[in-house]
C-alpha positions in Angstrom: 56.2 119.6 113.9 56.3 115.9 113.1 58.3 116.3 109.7 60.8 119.0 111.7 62.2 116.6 114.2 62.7 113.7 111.5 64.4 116.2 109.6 66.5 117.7 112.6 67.1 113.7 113.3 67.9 112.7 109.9 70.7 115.6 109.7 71.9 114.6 113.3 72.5 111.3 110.8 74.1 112.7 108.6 76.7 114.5 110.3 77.6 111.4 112.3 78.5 109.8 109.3 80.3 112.3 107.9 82.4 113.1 110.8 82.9 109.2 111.4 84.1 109.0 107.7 87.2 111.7 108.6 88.8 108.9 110.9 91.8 107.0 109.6 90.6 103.2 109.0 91.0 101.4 112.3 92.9 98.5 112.5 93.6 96.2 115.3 97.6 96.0 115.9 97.3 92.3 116.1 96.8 92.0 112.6 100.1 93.6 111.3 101.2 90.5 112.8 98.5 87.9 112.3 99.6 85.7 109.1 96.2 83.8 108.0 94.9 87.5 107.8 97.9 88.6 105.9 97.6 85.5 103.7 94.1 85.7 103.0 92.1 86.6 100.5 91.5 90.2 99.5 93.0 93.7 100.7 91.7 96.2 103.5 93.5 99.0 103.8 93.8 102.8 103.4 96.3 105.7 103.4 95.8 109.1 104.4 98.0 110.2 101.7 99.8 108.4 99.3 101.9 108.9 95.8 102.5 105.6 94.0 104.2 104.6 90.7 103.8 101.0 89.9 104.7 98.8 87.0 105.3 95.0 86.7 109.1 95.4 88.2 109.4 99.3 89.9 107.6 100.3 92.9 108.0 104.0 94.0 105.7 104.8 97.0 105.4 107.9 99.6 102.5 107.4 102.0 100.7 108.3 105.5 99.0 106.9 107.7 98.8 103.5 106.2 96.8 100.9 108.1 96.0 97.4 106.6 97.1 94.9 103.7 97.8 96.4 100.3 99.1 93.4 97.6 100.9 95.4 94.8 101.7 91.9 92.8 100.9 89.2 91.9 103.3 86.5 90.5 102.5 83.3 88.1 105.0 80.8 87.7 104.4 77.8 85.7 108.1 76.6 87.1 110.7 76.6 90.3 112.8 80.2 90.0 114.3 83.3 91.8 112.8 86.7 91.8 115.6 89.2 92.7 113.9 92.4 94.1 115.9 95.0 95.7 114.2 97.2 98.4 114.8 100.8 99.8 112.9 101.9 103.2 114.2 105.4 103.7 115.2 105.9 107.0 112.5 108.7 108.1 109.7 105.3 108.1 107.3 105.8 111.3 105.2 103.2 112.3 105.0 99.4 111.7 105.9 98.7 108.0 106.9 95.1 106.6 106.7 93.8 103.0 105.7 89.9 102.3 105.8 87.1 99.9 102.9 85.3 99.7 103.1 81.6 98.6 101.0 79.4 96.9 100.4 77.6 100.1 99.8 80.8 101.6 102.9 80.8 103.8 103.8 84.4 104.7 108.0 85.2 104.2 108.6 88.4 105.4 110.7 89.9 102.8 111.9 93.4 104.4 110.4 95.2 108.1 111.6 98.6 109.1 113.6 101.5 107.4 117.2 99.9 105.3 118.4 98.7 102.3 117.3 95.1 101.4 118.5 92.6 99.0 116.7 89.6 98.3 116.7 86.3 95.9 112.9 85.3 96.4 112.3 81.5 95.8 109.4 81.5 93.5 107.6 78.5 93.2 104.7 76.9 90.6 101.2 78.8 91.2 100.2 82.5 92.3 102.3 84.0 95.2 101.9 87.8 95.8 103.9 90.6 97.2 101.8 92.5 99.9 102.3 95.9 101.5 101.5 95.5 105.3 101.5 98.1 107.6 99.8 100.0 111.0 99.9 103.8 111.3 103.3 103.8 108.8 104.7 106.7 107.2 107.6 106.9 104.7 108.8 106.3 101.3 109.6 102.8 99.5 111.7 101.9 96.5 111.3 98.6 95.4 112.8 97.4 92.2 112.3 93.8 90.8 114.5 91.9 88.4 112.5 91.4 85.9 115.2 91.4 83.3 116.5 88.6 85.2 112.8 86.6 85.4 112.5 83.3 84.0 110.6 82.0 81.4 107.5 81.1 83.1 107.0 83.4 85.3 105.0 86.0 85.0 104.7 89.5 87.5 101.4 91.8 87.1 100.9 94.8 89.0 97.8 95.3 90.9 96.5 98.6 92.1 
């Protein structure tokens, strides 16, 4: 009788877990605009669904339900210089949905918010800067395209996944 009702208790577990697992990743909304979070070290995040091409200059991403920080570069520079990126955010975007430049000094420029067509020269500076996804309950699609053939000597752009 004993071993029945840890076993009826240890499946009650279970299925708590389980279920609790089928929840999108909770995220307070403060965050999507809290900086020193953004800046910080290390990513949180998750998608529902997403579809993502990425190479050191071309980022093509569909997703759902996107909660959190996801950094999709990361940039060396060894010198002062310009990264051109140009940046599509189809117009069907739902949710709050921003992409950022990270600096050396951790400063947080926020490169392109919303659903349009974005142009930018980003000042690029000596150390590691990164370019981070950032979003809370977003949907859409995002082009983003960087100059690379245009990149200095000295600075370097790596993909991370």
């Amino acid at each position: 009788m004993k071993n029945m009702r840890f076993l009826d208790v240890l499946w009650i577990l279970m299925m708590v877990a389980g279920l609790s697992g089928c929840t999108h990743f909770n995220y307070d909304i403060d965050l999507y605009s809290d900086e020193e979070w953004i800046a910080g070290e290390g990513d949180t995040y998750s998608y529902v669904r997403r579809t993502m091409e990425i190479t050191s200059g071309d980022l093509d991403l569909s997703f759902s339900g996107f909660y959190g920080k996801h950094t999709v570069w990361r940039i060396d520079a060894s010198i002062d210089g310009v990264l051109p990126v140009d940046i599509l955010i189809q117009g069907d975007l739902n949710g709050l949905y921003k992409i950022c430049l990270i600096s050396p000094d951790k400063e947080v420029t926020v490169v392109a918010q919303g659903a349009g067509s974005f142009y930018r020269n980003l000042p690029v500076s000596p150390g590691r800067q990164y370019i981070t996804l950032v979003g809370h309950n977003a949907s859409g699609k995002v082009v983003v395209r960087l100059g690379t053939d245009e990149i200095l000597e000295g600075i370097n752009v790596q993909e991370i996944y």
